[in-house]
C-alpha positions in Angstrom: 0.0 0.0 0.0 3.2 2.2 1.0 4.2 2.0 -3.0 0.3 3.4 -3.9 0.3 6.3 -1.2 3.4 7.8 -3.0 1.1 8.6 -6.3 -1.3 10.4 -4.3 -1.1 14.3 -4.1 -3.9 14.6 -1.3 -6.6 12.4 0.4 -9.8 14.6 -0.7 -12.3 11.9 1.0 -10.7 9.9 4.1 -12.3 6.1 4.7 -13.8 7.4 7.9 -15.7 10.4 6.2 -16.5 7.8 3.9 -18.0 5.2 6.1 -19.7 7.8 7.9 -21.8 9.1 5.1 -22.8 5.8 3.9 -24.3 4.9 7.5 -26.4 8.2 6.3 -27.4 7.0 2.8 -28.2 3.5 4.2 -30.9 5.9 6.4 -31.9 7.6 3.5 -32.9 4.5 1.3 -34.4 2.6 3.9 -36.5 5.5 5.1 -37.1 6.1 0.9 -38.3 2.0 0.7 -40.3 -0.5 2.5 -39.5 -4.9 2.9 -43.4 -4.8 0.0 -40.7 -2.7 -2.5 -39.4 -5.8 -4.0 -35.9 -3.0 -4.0 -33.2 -4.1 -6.3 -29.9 -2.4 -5.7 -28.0 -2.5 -9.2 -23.8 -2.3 -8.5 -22.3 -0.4 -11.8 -19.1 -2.5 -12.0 -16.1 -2.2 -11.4 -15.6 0.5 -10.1 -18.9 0.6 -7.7 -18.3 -2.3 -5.9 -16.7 -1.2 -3.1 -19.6 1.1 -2.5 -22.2 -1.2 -2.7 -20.3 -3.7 -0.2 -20.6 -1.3 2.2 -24.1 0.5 1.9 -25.7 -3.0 1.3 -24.4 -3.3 5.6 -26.6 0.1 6.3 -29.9 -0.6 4.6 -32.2 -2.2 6.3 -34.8 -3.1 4.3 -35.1 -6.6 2.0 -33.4 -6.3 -1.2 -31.2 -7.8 -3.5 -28.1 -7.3 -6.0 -27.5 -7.6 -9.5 -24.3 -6.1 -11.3 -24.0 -4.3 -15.2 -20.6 -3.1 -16.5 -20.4 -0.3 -18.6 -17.4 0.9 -20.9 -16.8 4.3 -22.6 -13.2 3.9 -22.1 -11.5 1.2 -23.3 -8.0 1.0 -21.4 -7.6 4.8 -21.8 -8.3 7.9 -19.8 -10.3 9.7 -22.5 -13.5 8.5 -23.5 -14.7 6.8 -26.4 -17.6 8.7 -26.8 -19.6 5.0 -26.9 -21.0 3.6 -24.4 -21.5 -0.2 -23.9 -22.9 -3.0 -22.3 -20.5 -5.4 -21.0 -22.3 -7.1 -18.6 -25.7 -7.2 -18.5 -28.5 -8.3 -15.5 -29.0 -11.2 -14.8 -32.5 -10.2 -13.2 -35.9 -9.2 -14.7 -36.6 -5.8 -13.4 -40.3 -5.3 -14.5 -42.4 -3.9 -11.7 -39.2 -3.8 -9.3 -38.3 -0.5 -7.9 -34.8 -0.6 -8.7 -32.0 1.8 -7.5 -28.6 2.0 -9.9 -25.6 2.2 -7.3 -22.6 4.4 -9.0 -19.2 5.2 -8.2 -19.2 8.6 -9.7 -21.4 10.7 -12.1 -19.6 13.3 -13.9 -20.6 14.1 -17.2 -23.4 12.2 -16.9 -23.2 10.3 -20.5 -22.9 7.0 -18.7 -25.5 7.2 -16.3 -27.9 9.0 -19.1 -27.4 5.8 -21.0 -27.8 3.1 -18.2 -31.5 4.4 -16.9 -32.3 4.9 -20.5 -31.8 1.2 -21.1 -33.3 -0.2 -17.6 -36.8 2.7 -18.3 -37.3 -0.1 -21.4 -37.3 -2.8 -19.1 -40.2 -1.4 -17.0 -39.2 -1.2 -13.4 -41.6 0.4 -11.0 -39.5 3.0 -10.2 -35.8 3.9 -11.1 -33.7 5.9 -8.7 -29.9 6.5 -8.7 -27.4 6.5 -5.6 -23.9 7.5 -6.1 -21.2 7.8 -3.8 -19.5 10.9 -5.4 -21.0 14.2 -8.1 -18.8 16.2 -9.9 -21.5 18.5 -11.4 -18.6 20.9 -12.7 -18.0 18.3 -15.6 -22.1 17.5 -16.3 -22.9 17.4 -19.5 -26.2 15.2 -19.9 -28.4 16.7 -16.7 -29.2 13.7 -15.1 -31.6 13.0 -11.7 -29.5 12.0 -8.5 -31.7 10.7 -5.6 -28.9 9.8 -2.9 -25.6 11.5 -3.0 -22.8 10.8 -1.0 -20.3 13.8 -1.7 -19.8 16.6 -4.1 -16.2 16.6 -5.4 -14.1 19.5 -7.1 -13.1 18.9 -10.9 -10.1 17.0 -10.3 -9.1 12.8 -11.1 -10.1 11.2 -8.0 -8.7 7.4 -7.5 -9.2 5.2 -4.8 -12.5 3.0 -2.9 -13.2 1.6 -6.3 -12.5 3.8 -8.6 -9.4 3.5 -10.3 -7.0 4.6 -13.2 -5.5 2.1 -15.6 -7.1 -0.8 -13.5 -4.9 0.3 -10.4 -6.2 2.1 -6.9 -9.6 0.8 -6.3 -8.1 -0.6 -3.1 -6.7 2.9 -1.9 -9.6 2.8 1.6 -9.9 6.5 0.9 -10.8 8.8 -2.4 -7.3 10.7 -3.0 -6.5 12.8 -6.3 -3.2 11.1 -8.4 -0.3 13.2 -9.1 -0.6 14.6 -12.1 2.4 13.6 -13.9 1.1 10.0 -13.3 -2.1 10.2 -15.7 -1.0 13.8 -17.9 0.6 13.4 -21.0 3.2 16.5 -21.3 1.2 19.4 -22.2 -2.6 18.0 -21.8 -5.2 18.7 -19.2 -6.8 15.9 -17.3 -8.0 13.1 -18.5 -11.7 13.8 -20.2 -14.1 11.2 -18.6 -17.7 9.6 -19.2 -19.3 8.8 -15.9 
């Protein structure tokens, strides 16, 4: 973990202001839900997981778990521009209310695509939790029920969320040094969430 810490220029989210907040949001969805709700937590993989592992602890109402991974990224840190389904659920959601659990919504072009797709499938109700907004980057204005934190334009790493495949297990969200994920001469990355 020692060799990880070194690429991060600052902790903007530490683990306990993390866990703290998601003992909050497991209030606010089970006061939002009932055990009749048939709820259906979906995990946007991979970098969601660690999220949902933990808020899954604080809600305390029946529910259960499927998974969809999306890609706009390929192995880069600038978008495609095309979003797809690489993992799909493995649950019929007609009549379910149904709450997407994300990582992080930024432009919005992800999430924009992912309730577009599950709205076809007919759920009772469609409602999105995400552990972390960065509104400064939206592009496609998209509804947020349950947010954990706000977070400044900046590439965060870290509880999940990673860069080239690496930092998910970083327990806290930090911002990488720039030189790690900057090309000479190019602003940050451009992302998709």
């Amino acid at each position: 973990m020692r060799r990880l810490l070194n690429d991060v220029e600052k902790v903007l989210i530490s683990e306990q202001d993390i866990q703290a907040r998601i003992v909050e949001l497991g209030r606010e969805i089970t006061a939002a839900y009932t055990d009749q709700d048939r709820l259906l937590l979906i995990c946007v993989l991979k970098g969601a997981f660690m999220f949902l592992a933990d808020l899954v602890r604080q809600i305390e109402v029946r529910h259960a778990v499927d998974f969809i991974e999306i890609s706009s990224y390929g192995s880069g840190t600038v978008s495609s521009g095309v979003v797809r389904i690489l993992l799909d659920l493995e649950q019929d959601i007609t009549g379910r209310h149904v709450l997407i659990v994300e990582d992080i919504v930024d432009t919005g072009r992800t999430l924009d695509y992912i309730t577009r797709n599950l709205q076809t499938r007919g759920p009772a109700s469609l409602r999105v939790c995400t552990l972390l907004n960065k509104p400064s980057r939206r592009e496609i204005d998209v509804p947020l029920d349950f947010v954990g934190f706000e977070v400044p334009d900046e590439f965060v790493a870290g509880y999940g969320l990673d860069f080239a495949e690496a930092y998910r297990n970083l327990p806290f969200i930090g911002v990488l040094k720039p030189e790690l994920y900057k090309p000479q001469g190019q602003d940050e990355p451009d992302s998709c969430r």
